[in-house]
C-alpha positions in Angstrom: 8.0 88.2 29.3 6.5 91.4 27.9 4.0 91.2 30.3 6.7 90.5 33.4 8.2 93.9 32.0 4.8 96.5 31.8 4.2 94.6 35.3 7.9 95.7 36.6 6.8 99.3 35.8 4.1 99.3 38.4 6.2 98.9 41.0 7.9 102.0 41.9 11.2 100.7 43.2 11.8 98.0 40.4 10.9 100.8 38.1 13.5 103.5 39.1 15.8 100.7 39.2 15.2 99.9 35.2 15.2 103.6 35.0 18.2 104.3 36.4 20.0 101.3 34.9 18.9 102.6 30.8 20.1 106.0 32.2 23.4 105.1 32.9 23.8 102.6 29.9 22.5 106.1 27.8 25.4 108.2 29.6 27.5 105.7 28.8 27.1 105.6 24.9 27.0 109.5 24.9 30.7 109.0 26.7 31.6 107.0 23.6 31.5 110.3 21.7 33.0 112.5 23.6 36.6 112.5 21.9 39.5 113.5 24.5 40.4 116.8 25.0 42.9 118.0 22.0 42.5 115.4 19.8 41.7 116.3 16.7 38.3 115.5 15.6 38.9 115.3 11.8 41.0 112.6 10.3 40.4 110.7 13.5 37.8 108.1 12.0 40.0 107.7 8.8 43.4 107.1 10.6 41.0 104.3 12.3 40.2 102.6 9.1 43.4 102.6 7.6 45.0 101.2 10.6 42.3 98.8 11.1 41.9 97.3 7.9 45.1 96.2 8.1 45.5 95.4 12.0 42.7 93.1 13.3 44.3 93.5 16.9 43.1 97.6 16.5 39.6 96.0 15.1 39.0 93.7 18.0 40.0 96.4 20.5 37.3 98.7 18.4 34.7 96.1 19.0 35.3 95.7 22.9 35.1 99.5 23.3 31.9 100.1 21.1 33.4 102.3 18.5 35.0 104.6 21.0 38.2 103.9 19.8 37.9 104.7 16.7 36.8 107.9 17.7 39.7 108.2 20.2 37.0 108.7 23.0 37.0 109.2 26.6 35.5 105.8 27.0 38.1 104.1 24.5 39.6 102.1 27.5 36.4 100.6 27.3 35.2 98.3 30.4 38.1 95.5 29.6 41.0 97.1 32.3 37.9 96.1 34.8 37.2 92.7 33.1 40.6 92.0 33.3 40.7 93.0 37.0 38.4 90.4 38.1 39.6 87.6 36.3 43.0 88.6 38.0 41.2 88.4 41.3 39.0 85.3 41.0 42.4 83.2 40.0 43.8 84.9 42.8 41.5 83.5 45.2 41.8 79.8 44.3 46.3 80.8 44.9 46.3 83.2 47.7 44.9 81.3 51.2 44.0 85.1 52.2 42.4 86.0 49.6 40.4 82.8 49.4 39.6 83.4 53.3 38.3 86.8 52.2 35.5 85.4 49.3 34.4 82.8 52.4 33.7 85.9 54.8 30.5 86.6 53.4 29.4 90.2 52.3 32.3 91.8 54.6 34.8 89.7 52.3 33.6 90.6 49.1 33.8 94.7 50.0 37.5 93.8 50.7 37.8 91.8 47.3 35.6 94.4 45.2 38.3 97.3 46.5 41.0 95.4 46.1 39.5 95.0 42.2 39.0 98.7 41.9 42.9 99.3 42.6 44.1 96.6 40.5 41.6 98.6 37.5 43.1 101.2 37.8 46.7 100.2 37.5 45.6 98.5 34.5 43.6 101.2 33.0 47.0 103.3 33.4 49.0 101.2 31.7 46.3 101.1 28.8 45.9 104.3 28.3 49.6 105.1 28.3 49.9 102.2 25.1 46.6 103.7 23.4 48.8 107.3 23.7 51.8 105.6 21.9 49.2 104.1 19.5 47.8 107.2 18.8 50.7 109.0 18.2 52.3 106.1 15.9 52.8 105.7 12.2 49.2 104.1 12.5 47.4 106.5 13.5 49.5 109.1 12.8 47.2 111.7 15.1 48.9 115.2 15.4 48.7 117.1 18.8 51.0 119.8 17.8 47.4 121.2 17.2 46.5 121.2 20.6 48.7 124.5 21.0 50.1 123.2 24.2 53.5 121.6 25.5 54.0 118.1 24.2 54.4 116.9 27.9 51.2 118.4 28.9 49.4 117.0 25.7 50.3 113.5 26.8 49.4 113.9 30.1 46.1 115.3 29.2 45.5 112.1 27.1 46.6 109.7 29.4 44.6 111.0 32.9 41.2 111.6 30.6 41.3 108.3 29.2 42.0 107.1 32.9 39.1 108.9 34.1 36.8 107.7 31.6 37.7 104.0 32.8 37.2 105.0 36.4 33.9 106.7 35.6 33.0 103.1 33.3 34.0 101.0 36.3 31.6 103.5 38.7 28.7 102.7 36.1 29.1 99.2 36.1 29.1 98.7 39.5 26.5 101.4 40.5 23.8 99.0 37.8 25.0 95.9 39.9 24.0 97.1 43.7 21.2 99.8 42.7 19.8 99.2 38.9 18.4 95.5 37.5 21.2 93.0 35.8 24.7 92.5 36.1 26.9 96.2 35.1 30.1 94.5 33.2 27.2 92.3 31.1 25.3 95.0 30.6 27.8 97.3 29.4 29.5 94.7 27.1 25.9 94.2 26.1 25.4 97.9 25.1 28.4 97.7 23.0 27.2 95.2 20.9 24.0 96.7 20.6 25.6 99.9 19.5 27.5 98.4 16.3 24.7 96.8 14.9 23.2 99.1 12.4 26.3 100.2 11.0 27.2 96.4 10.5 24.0 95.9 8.7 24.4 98.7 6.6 28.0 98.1 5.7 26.6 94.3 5.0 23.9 95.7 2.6 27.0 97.5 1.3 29.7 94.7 0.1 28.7 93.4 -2.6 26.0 92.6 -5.2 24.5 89.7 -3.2 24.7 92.2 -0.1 21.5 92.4 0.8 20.5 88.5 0.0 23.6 87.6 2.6 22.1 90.1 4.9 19.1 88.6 5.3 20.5 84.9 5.5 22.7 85.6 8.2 19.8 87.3 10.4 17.4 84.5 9.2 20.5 81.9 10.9 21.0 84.5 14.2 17.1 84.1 14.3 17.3 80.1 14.4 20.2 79.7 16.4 18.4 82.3 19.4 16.1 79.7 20.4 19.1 76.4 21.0 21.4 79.4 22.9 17.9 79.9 25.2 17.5 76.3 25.2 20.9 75.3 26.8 20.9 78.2 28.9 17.3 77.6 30.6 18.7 73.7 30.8 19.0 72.2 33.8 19.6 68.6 35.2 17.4 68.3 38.4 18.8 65.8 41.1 15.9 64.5 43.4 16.3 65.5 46.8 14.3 63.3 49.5 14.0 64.8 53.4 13.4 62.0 56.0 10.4 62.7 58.4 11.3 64.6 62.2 9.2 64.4 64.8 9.2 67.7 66.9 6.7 67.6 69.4 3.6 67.0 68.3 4.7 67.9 65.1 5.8 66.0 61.9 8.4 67.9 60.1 10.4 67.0 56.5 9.1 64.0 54.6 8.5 65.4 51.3 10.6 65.5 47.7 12.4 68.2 45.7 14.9 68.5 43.7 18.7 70.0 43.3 18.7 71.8 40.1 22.3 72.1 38.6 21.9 74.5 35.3 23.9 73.1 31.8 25.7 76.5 31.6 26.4 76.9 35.4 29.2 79.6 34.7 26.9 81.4 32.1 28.4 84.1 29.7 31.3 84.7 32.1 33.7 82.3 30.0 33.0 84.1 27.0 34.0 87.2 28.3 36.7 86.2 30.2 38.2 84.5 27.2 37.7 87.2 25.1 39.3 89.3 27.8 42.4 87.4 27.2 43.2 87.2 24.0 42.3 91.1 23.9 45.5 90.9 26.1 48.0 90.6 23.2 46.3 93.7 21.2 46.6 95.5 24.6 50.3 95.0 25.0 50.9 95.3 21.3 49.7 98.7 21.7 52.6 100.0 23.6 55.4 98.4 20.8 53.4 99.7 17.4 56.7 99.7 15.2 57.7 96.1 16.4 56.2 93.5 13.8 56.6 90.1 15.9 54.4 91.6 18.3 52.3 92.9 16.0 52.2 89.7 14.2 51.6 87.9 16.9 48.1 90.0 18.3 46.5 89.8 15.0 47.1 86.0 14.9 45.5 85.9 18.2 42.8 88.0 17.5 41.7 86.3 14.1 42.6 83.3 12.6 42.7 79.4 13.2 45.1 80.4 16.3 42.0 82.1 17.7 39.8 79.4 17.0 41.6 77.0 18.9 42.6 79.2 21.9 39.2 80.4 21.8 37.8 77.0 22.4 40.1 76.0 25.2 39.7 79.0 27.4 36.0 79.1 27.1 36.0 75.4 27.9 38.7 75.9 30.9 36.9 79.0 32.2 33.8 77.6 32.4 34.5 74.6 34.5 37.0 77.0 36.7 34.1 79.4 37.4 31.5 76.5 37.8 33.5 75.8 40.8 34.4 79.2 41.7 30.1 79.5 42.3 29.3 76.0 42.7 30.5 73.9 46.1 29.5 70.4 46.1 30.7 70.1 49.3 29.1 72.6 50.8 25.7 72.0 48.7 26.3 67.9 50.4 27.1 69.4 53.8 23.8 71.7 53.9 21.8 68.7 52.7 22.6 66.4 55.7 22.6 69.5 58.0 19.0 69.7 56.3 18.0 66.1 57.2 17.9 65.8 53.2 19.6 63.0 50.7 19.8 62.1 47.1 18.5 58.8 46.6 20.6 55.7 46.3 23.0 57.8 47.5 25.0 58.0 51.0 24.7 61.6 53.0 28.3 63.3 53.3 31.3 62.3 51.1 29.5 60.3 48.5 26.4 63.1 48.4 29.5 65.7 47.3 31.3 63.2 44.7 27.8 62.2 43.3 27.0 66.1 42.7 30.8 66.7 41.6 30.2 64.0 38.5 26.9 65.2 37.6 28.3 68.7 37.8 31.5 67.7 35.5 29.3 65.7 33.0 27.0 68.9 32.3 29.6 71.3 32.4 31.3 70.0 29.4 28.9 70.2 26.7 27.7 73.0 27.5 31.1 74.6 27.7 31.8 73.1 23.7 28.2 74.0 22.7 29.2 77.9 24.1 32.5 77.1 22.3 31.2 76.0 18.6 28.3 78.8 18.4 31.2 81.6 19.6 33.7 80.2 17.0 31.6 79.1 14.0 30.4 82.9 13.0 34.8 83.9 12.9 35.2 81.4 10.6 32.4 82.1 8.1 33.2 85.6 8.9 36.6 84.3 7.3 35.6 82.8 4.7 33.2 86.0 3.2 34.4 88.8 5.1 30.9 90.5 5.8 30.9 93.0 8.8 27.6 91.8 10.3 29.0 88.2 10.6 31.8 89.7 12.7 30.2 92.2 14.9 27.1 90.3 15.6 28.8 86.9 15.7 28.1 83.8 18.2 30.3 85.6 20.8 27.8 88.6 20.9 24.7 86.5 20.3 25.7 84.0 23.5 26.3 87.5 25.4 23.3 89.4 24.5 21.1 85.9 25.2 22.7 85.5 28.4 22.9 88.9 29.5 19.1 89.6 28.9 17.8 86.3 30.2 19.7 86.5 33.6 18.7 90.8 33.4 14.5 89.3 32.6 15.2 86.5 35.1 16.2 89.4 37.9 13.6 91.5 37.5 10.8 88.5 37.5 12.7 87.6 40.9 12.4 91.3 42.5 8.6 91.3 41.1 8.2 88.1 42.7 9.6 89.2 45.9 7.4 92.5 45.8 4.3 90.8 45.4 5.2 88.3 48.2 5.9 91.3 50.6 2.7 92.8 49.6 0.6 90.1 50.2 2.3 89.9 53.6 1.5 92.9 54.3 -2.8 92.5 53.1 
């Protein structure tokens, strides 16, 4: 891998991609402390850990945003209102016959669908940032912008259109590392964020108790074990033989030989993690707009700790994956370019019973590795739960599974564009 990476640098497009890709995820964290215009800068990071301590929704919308909430950042929107967006817009397609017609019309489609995602972020960013105003400016925060020697109106406005921006300017980002940088943006991003909180989750680990340091150590000695089953069932793959029957074009004896259809454990990836954790961040959102109304209240901090989150936590991950296993995943067409191909699965008719064979394979795999995602996301919460030590909860299977996935598929992209640089090279010898 290490040597995949030095060899990456070589090449002078691959490496202004990685370039520009760590300059971005750098503006990015530099973003995160940039506090919005007339907030005031002292008090802010103690009105966060009061409010916090006792609001896990406020925590959990701390963690998605990399801290910048809890410096009342530009970049406190964080890259959820986008998240959100295209989960909207995937379960859109599988409803709307237009929309669905749009994702089949190939690149020209997917500009339609991507534009269409832009609008619906920023609509949602909007509505966020007028709740984070309301939070701010609640008994929980308790953030003063009489300070800000301006009209009161005009204070609010200035809050609300600069945390827009920065969600606009974190949607440009994301987007600008998937079509010109290495890796996918929103992974990379969320990946960033995780990265960010580490040390001071270690040192407020070190920090708890007597044993501080001894539980320290465990848990990264158990993050350290568990690395090497999350790479395990992510490289995992169930390969279906694939046999091509023998054409005869002129003189010429075409087809005849074997391969295989590999279909991976974890099709759908990391995407059901963050797409479940992008819903029940949807409670704290809301919540955010009604801070003096405790059933609401009450009812985003179940969701975003507890045995409540557990369960729900287990269901969407196993519900997204298989509905984003089909979303990338065809049978049908994967049984119709077979047989177009000349190719067939053994034992197995070309068409109808090629597409139901793949279907069942596909179903069998996708469930365990959907509950394996599931256990290693929930199982830290609940021993986070049970001791209450900061690293458990920022570092946690969630972020593990998402920093796995995200730099395998980022290694696995770059090994591809070397691969295809070399090939064009030789080409060209």
């Amino acid at each position: 891998m290490l040597n995949g990476i030095l060899n990456a640098f070589r090449v002078k497009e691959l490496r202004n991609k990685i370039l520009l890709t760590v300059g971005i995820l750098v503006l990015y964290r530099i973003g995160a402390y940039v506090p919005v215009p007339g907030i005031p800068f002292s008090g802010m990071l103690s009105a966060y850990q009061s409010s916090s301590s006792a609001n896990s929704a406020i925590a959990v919308l701390n963690l998605f945003s990399g801290g910048a909430l809890s410096r009342v950042s530009v970049f406190c929107l964080g890259i959820m209102p986008y998240i959100t967006a295209q989960i909207i817009m995937q379960m859109l397609q599988a409803v709307v016959p237009s929309l669905g017609s749009l994702a089949r019309e190939g690149e020209s489609g997917q500009r339609k669908i991507t534009q269409y995602t832009r609008y619906v972020t920023v609509g949602l960013a909007l509505l966020n940032a007028v709740g984070y105003l309301f939070l701010f400016k609640s008994s929980s925060f308790g953030i003063d912008f009489s300070q800000a020697g301006m009209p009161e109106w005009l204070m609010n406005t200035v809050v609300v259109v600069s945390m827009l921006a920065g969600a606009i300017l974190i949607m440009w980002m994301g987007e600008v590392i998937t079509q010109r940088g290495v890796g996918n943006g929103m992974s990379l991003i969320i990946f960033a964020n995780i990265i960010s909180g580490l040390p001071t989750s270690i040192i407020q680990s070190l920090r708890t108790s007597e044993n501080g340091a001894l539980l320290t150590v465990l848990i990264v000695l158990v993050i350290v074990a568990v690395v090497p089953f999350i790479v395990f069932i992510e490289r995992g793959q169930r390969r279906i033989p694939v046999q091509y029957a023998k054409r005869v074009v002129g003189r010429k004896i075409l087809g005849g030989q074997s391969t295989y259809l590999p279909i991976k454990v974890n099709t759908a990836g990391v995407i059901p993690i963050i797409f479940a954790s992008a819903i029940l961040y949807l409670p704290a959102q809301i919540a955010v707009f009604f801070p003096g109304v405790g059933w609401i209240n009450t009812f985003a901090n179940a969701v975003s700790s507890g045995w409540l989150n557990w369960i729900l936590s287990v269901l969407l991950i196993v519900g997204f994956a298989y509905f984003y296993t089909s979303m990338v995943f065809n049978p049908d067409e994967t049984a119709d370019t077979l047989r177009k191909q000349g190719g067939f699965i053994p034992g197995v008719r070309p068409g109808s019973a090629t597409a139901a064979y793949i279907k069942n394979v596909l179903n069998h795999l996708t469930l365990p590795g959907a509950i394996f995602v599931a256990v290693v996301a929930v199982v830290p919460s609940v021993v986070f739960t049970l001791t209450g030590n900061s690293l458990v909860q920022a570092f946690g299977g969630t972020s593990i599974l998402i920093m796995v996935g995200v730099a395998l598929d980022t290694i696995s992209q770059i090994e591809s564009q070397l691969k295809t640089t070399n090939y064009e090279n030789l080409l060209i010898k």
